[in-house]
Every structure is written in C-alpha cells, then in structure tokens.
C-alpha positions as a printed NumPy array, in Angstrom:
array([[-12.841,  13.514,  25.291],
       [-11.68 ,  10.821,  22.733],
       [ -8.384,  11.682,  20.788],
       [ -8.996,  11.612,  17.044],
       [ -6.046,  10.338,  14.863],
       [ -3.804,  13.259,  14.236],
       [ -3.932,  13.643,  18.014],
       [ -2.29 ,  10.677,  17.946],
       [  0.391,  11.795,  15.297],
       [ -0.729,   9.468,  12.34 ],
       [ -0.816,  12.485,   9.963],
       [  1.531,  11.613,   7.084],
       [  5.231,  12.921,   6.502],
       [  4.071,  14.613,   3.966],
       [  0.618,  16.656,   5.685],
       [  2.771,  17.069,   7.986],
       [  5.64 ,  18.798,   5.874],
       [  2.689,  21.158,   4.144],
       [  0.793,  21.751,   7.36 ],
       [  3.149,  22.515,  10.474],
       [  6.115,  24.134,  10.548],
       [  9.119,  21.804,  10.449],
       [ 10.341,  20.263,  13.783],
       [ 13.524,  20.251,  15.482],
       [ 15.618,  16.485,  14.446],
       [ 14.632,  14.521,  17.338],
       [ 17.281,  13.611,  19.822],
       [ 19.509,  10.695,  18.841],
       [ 18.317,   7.727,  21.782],
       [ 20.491,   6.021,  24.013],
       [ 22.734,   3.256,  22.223],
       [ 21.433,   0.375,  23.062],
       [ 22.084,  -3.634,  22.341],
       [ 19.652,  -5.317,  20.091],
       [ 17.352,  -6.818,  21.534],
       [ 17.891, -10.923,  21.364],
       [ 15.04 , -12.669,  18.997],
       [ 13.794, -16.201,  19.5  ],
       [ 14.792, -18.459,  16.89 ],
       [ 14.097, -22.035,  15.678],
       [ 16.395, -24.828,  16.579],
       [ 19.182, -24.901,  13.932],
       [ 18.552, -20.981,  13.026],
       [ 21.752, -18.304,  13.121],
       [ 21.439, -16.411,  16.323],
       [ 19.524, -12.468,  15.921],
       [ 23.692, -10.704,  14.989],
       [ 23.988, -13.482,  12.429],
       [ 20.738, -13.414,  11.045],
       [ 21.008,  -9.604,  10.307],
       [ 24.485,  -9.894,   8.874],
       [ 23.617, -12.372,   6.483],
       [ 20.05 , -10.798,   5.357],
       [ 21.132,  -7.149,   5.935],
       [ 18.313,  -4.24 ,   4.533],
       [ 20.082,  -2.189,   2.277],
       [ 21.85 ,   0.838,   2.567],
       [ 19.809,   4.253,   2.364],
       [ 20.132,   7.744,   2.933],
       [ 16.714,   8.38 ,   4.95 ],
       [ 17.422,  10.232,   8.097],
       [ 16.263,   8.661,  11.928],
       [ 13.299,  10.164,  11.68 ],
       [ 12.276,   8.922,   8.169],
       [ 13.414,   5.695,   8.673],
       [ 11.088,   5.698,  12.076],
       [  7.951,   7.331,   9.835],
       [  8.754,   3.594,   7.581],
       [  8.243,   1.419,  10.46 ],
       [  5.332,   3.586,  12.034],
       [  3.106,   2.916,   8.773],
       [  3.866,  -0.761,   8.276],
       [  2.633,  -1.096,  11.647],
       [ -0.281,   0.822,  11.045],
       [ -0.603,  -1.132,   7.61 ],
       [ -0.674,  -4.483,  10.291],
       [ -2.34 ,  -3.329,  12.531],
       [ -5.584,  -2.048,  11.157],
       [ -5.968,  -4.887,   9.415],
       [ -5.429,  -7.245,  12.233],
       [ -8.435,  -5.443,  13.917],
       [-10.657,  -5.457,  10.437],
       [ -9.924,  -9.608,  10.744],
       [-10.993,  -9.407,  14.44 ],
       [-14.177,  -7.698,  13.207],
       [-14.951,  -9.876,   9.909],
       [-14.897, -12.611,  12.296],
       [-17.795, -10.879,  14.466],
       [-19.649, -10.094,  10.958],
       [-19.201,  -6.225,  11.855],
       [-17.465,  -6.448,   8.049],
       [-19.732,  -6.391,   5.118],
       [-18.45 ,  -8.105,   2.179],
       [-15.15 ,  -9.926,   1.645],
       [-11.799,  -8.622,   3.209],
       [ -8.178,  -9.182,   1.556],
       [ -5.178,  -8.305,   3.512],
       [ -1.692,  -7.663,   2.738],
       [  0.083,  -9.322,   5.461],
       [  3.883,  -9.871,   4.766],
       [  3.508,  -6.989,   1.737],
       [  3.052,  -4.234,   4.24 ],
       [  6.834,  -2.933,   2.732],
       [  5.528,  -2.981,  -0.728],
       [  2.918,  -0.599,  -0.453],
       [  4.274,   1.909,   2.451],
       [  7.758,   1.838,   1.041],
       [  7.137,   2.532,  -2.513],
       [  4.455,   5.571,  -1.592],
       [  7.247,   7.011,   0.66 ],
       [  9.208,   7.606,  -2.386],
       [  6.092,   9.957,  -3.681],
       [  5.867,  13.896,  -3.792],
       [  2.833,  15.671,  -2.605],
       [  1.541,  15.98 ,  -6.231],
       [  1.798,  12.83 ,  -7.625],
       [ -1.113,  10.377,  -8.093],
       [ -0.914,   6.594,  -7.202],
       [ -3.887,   4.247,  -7.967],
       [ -3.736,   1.123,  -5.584],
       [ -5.078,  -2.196,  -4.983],
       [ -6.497,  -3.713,  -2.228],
       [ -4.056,  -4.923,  -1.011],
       [ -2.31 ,  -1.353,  -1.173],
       [ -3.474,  -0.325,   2.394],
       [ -0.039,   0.89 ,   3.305],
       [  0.358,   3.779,  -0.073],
       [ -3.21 ,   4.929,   1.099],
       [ -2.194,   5.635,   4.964],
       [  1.413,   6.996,   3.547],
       [ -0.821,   9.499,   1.679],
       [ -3.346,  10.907,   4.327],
       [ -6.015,   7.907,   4.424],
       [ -7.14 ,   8.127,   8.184],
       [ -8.109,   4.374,   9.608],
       [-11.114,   5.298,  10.593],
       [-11.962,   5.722,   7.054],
       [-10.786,   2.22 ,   6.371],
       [-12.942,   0.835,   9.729],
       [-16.42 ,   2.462,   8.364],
       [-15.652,   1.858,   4.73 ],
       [-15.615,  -2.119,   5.383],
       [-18.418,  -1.903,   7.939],
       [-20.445,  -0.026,   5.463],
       [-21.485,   2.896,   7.029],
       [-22.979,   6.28 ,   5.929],
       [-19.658,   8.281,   7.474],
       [-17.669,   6.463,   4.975],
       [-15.752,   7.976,   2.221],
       [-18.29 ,   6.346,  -0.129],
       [-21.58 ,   6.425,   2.152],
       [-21.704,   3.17 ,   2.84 ],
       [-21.887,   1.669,  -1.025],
       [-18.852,  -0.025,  -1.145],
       [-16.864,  -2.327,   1.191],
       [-14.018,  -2.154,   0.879],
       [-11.118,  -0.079,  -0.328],
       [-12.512,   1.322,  -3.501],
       [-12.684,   4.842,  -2.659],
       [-10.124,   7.508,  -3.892],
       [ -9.364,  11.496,  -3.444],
       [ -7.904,  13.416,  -5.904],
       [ -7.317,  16.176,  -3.151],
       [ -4.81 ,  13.423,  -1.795],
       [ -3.231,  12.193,  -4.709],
       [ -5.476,   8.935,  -4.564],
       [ -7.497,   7.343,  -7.534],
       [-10.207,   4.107,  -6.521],
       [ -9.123,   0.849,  -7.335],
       [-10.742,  -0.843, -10.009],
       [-11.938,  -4.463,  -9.224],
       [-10.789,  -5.528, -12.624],
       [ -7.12 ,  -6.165, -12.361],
       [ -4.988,  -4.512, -14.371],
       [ -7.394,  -1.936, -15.858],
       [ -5.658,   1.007, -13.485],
       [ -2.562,   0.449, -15.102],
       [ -4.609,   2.382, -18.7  ],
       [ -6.075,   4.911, -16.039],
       [ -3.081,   5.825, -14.196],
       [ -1.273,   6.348, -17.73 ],
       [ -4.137,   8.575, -18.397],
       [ -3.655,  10.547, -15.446],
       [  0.218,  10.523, -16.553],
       [ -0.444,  11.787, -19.384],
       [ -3.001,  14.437, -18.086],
       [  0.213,  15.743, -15.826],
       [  2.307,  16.075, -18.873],
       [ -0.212,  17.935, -20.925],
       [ -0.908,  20.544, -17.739],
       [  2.848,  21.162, -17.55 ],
       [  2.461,  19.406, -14.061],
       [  5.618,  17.303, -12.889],
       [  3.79 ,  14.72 , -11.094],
       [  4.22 ,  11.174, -11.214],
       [  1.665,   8.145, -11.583],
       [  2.573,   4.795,  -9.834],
       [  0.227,   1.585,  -9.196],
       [  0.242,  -1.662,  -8.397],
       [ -0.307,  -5.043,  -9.818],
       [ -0.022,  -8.803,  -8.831],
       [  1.884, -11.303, -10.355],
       [ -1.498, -12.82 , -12.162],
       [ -2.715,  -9.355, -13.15 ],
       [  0.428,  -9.329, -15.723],
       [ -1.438, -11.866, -17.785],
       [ -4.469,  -9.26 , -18.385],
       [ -4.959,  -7.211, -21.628],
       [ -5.172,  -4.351, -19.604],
       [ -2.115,  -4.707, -18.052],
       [  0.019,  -5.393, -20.965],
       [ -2.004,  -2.479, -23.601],
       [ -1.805,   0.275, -20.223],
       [  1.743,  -0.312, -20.162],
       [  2.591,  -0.326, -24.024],
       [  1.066,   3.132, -24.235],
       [  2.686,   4.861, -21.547],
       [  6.186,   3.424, -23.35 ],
       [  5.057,   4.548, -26.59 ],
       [  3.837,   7.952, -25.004],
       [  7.356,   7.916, -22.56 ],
       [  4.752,   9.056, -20.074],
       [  5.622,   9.034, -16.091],
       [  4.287,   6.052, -15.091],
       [  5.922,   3.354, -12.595],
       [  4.069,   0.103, -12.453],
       [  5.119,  -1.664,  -9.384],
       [  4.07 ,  -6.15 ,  -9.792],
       [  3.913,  -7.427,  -6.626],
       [  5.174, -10.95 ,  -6.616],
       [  3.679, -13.184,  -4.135],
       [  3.857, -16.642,  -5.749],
       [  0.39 , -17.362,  -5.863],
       [ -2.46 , -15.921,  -8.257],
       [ -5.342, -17.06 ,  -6.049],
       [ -4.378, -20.545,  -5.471],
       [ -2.59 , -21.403,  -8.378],
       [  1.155, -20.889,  -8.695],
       [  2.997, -18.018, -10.528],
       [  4.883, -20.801, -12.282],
       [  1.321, -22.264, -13.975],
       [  0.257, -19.178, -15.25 ],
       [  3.999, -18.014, -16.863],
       [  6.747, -19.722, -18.275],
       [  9.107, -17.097, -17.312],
       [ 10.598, -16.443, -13.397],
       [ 11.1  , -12.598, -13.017],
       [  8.169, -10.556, -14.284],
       [ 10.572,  -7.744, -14.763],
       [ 11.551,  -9.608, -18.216],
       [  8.104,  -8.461, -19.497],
       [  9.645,  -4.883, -19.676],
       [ 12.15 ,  -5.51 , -22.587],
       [  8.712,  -6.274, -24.702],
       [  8.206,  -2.402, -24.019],
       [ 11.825,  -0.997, -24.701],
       [ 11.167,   0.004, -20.789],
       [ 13.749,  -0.28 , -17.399],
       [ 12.669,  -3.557, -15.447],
       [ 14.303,  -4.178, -12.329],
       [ 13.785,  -6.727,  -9.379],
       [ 13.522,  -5.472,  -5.768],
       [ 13.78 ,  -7.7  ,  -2.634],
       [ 10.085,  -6.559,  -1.366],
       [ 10.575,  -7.718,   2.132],
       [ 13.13 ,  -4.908,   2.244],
       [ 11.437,  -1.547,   3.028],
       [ 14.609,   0.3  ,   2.026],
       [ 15.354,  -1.795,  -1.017],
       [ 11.832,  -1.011,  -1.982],
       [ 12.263,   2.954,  -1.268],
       [ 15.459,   2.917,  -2.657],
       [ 14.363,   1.043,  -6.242],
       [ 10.998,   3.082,  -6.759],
       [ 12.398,   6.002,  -5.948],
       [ 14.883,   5.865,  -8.535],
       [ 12.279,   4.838, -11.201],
       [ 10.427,   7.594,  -9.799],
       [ 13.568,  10.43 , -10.686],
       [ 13.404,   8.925, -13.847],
       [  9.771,   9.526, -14.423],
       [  9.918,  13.121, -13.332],
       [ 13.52 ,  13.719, -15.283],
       [ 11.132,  12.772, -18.249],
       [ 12.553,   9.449, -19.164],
       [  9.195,   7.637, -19.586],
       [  7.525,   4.507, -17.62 ],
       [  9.65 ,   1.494, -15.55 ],
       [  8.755,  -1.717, -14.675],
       [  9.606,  -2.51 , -11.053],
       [  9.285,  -6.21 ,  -9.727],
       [  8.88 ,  -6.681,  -5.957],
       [  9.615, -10.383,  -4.967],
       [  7.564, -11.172,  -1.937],
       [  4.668, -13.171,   0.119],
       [  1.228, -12.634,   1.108],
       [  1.097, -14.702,   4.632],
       [ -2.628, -14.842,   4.376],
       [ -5.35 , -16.663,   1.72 ],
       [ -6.282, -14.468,  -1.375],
       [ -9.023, -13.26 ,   0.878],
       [-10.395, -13.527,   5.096],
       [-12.445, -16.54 ,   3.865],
       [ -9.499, -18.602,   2.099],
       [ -6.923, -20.633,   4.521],
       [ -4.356, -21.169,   1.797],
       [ -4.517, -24.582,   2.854],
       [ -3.026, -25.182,  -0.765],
       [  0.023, -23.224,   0.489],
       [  2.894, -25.886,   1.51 ],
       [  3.691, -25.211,   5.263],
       [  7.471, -25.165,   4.735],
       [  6.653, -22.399,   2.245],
       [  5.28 , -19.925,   4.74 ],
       [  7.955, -21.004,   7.506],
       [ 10.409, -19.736,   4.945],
       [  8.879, -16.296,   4.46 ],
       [  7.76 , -15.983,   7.987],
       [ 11.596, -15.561,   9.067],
       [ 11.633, -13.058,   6.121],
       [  8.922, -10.476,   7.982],
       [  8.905,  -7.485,   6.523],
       [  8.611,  -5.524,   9.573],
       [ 10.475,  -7.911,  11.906],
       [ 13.264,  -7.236,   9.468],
       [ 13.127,  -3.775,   9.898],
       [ 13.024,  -3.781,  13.502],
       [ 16.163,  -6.102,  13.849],
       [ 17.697,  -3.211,  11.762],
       [ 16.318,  -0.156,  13.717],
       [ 17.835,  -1.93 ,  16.663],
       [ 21.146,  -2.506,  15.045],
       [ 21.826,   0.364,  14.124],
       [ 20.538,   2.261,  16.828],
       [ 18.343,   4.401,  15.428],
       [ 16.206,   3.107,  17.877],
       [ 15.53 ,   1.098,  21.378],
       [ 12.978,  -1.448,  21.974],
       [ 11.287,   0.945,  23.933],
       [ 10.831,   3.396,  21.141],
       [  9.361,   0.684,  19.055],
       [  7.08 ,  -0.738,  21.508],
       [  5.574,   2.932,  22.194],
       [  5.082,   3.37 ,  18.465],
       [  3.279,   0.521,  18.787],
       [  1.348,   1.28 ,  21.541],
       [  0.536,   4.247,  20.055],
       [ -1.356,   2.987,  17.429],
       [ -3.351,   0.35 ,  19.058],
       [ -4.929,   2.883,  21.251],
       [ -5.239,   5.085,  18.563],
       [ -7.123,   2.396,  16.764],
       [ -9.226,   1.933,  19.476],
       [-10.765,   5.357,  19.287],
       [-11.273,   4.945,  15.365],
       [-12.981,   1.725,  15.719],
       [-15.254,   2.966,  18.164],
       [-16.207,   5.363,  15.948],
       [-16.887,   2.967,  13.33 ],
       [-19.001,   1.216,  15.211],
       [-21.088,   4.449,  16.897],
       [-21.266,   5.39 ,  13.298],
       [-25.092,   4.643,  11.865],
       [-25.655,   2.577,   8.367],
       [-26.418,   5.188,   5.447],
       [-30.26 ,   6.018,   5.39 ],
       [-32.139,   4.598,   2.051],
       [-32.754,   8.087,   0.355],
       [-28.801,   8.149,  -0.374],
       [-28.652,   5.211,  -2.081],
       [-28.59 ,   6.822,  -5.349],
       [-26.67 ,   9.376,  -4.581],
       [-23.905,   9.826,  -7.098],
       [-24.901,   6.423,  -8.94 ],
       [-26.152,   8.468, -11.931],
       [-24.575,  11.411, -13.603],
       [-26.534,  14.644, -13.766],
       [-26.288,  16.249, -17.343],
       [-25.253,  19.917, -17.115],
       [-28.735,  22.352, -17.534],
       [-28.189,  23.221, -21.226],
       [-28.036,  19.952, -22.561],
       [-30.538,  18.251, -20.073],
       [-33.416,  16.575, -21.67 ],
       [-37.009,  15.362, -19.743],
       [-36.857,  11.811, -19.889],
       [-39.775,  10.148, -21.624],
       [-40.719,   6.747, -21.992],
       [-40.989,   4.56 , -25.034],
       [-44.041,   4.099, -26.42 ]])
C-alpha cells in the first residue's frame, strides 16, 4: 500500500502543533565533524568559508531549525521533479521556479501563527508547503488534472485556502499587496489578531498596485508585512534599469513605514527579520517593508535560459546556496550529522515519488466541470431568468 505524505511526516510544524499531541525533544545526535565541501581552486576551505559567511544567530530549537531545512528541501525538490516533468510535456502551461529563493519563502512563513493569512507568488512554493500545501497538490495542479485544488483550470500555483491561511496569487503583480491589506484590515475589524504577509519582486515595486496597496495599509496602520524579493533581474532586464535607487527598502520612508534589508540567502536572517516585523504587526504598530537581497538561479520561467545572465554572476551566488549554507551550519554546530541530512533527504524523494504517481494515475477533469465555479450564482431572492435582448 503506497504511503501518502503525512505518512511520510511532511505535515507542517504547525498541523502538527494543532493536530497531535506534542512530542518528546528529540535526542541531541552524536557530535560529529563537518563534513569537508569541495571547493574551487583559490576558495577558503568549508571552516573558513562558514566563519566568514556565518547564518545568524537565532533562538529556534534543534528541532525547528531541522523543520527549516526539511521544507527548503521540499521547496527544491518538488520543483526539480515538476522541471523533470515540463521537460516530458506532463506540465501544462509555463513553470517558474524559485531556485536559490527557497529561504525567502519557507523562512519568512515559519515566522507565521496558525491564523494569519499570507498571499504568495509563484515563486512562493516554500510559504505554501510551510502552511499545509501537500505536493501532490502542486504535481496535479501543473499537470492539470481534475484532483487538483482547482479541477484542472489552472496550471499552476494559483489556488488558495482560506481554511489554511492561504489566498491565490494574482497573475498581476503587485495587485495582492491591496488584497492582503484588505484581508488585514478584515482581521482588525473582527477583533482577530492575525497577520497578512506577501510577496513581491524587485520589478513588481514599480506597479501602481504595489505602491497604492502599501500606502493604505500605512495610512490604515493595518498588519501587513510586504516582503520584495530582490533577485537582480525583472525578467531579463536589470534591477538597476528599472530604479535609480539600490535597496528597495528606501521606498518605505515614502510611507512613514519600517524598511529593513535582510540577507535572503540566510534562512535565519530571514526568520529572524520577518518575524520581528511580524511582532510589530500583531503589537498593532502598522505595516513594514522588508527587503530580501537574493538570486533566482534559474530564467524568469522553465522556457528562459537566462542566457542574458553573466556567468560570473551566477558562480557568485551559487557559493551563496541557500540551503548549502544551511547545511554547512547544521553541521557546525551539530545540530545535526550528515546522516541526518541525507535521510531527510531521502525521505522526501521517496515521498515524492508516491505523490507524483498519483499525479500521473490521476485522470484530466471531464468537460461538464468546466464551468464549474466560473460564474457566480445569485442568491434565490434576488435571482432573475435571464432573457435575451431583443
């Protein structure tokens, strides 16, 4: 009998907290040396390298710091297999990946309670698995089929659940940043102290959207944290042709709101910076600005090669891996061996296996749903026959 995912123990930290009782701290492992990384002729050896590019400091227990690394694998790792799959046309529609952002997304969502509300991107894979999203919903969502969370109409990530916490992305970039005010404001008018948090690329800070969403949640004070993910490149072009200034962060003093500037590479830095914009959302002191400085490793999307990309560019940011970075400090700290990270790992990957394979056993959506909640259905006392002009 195939395992489904939670056999596997990909529930979130936080199902888990409201849905099993709370486990004994695992044991601390063996001490152990870190394990020795290959590097490029000329580069520091591995004890050098994490001296002198060190994560930073946090208060996250073992266990925390090992639910961090388990979902920027997963982050990875299902969409490694969605690019093996685009490539045998078993994806419908384009595919963007987040490659080199996976701390971005599964740090900042870590620093979430259970009734907040995030709105991602999609690039945000990693906030969407942090709160609940299974990957076998991802797998049938891109492969279009009728056991997806949207039936099969849409390919990609735009599907949400306000059970979890999770409102769809909008293609339009920046127009969530209005929406997830709204829902901000929504919170503050039910008495609810929950938090609203998306996501937005370095080009989506030239948008109207972007700049009127966040105006009004400084003029309202409401809990919003917008989180601008830059990657250096909007598309193809350069950050530096489409602004004049360096740190997106400056845009905040238009607002009379924090901005602050977060290594995003740095899954603890990124914890550690939204969560404190976070406490100041709940403590009721209005929106923040938070600016992640990072790289996406990949083209804007499956089909694009970045060839415009200089290759001394992405050597630079390949030594800066998110996740290899956070290994070299798992290991140096000894919060865990190489074993324990390579049967995380391996965890996964058969885990993945099972929810692909029931992506692909999974039939296409059959044509009588296809206009299933397209249209809205007027309640019965204001519902009118429909007649045609004449």
């Amino acid at each position: 009998m195939s395992k489904s995912s939670s056999e596997y123990g990909l529930l979130h930290p936080l199902a888990e907290s409201m849905q099993q009782p709370p486990e004994p701290a695992p044991p601390e492992p063996t001490p152990v040396e870190p394990t020795p990384v290959e590097q490029p002729a000329g580069e520091s050896p591995t004890a050098d390298n994490d001296e002198t590019d060190p994560l930073a400091e946090t208060s996250l227990s073992r266990r925390q710091q090992l639910h961090l690394y388990r979902y920027m694998q997963l982050n990875r790792l299902v969409e490694d297999r969605l690019s093996n799959l685009y490539r045998q046309n078993k994806v419908v529609g384009g595919l963007y990946g987040s490659r080199g952002q996976e701390a971005v997304s599964v740090g900042s969502a870590f620093a979430l309670e259970p009734q907040d509300f995030i709105g991602p991107l999609i690039r945000n894979l990693g906030s969407m698995l942090v709160r609940g999203v299974e990957p076998r919903e991802v797998f049938t969502q891109y492969m279009a089929r009728g056991t997806s969370p949207t039936g099969g109409k849409d390919c990609n990530l735009h599907f949400g659940d306000v059970r979890r916490g999770m409102i769809a992305p909008i293609s339009m970039l920046g127009a969530l940043i209005p929406v997830m005010a709204g829902v901000a404001l929504a919170g503050e008018r039910q008495g609810k102290k929950l938090v609203a948090m998306t996501w937005i690329g370095d080009g989506g800070t030239s948008t109207g959207d972007f700049h009127e969403g966040l105006n009004l949640a400084a003029v309202l004070n409401l809990p919003l944290v917008v989180i601008a993910e830059h990657n250096g490149y909007a598309y193809s072009t350069p950050t530096s042709m489409q602004m004049r200034i360096e740190n997106i962060a400056d845009r905040a003093v238009g607002y009379g709101i924090p901005g602050s500037i977060i290594d995003g590479n740095d899954v603890l830095a990124v914890y550690n910076g939204v969560k404190r914009a976070v406490d100041r959302a709940r403590a009721g002191d209005g929106p923040s600005l938070v600016e992640v400085k990072t790289f996406r490793m990949k083209g804007h999307a499956e089909h694009d090669d970045a060839g415009y990309v200089p290759r001394e560019l992405l050597d630079q940011w390949a030594r800066r891996d998110p996740i290899e970075r956070f290994e070299r400090h798992l290991l140096h700290h000894r919060l865990a061996s190489p074993e324990d990270l390579e049967a995380i790992t391996t965890t996964i990957r058969e885990s993945l296996d099972v929810e692909v394979d029931f992506a692909l056993a999974s039939e296409m959506p059959p044509p009588e749903r296809s206009l299933e909640g397209v249209y809205a259905e007027a309640p019965p006392e204001v519902a009118v026959a429909w007649r045609p002009q004449r």
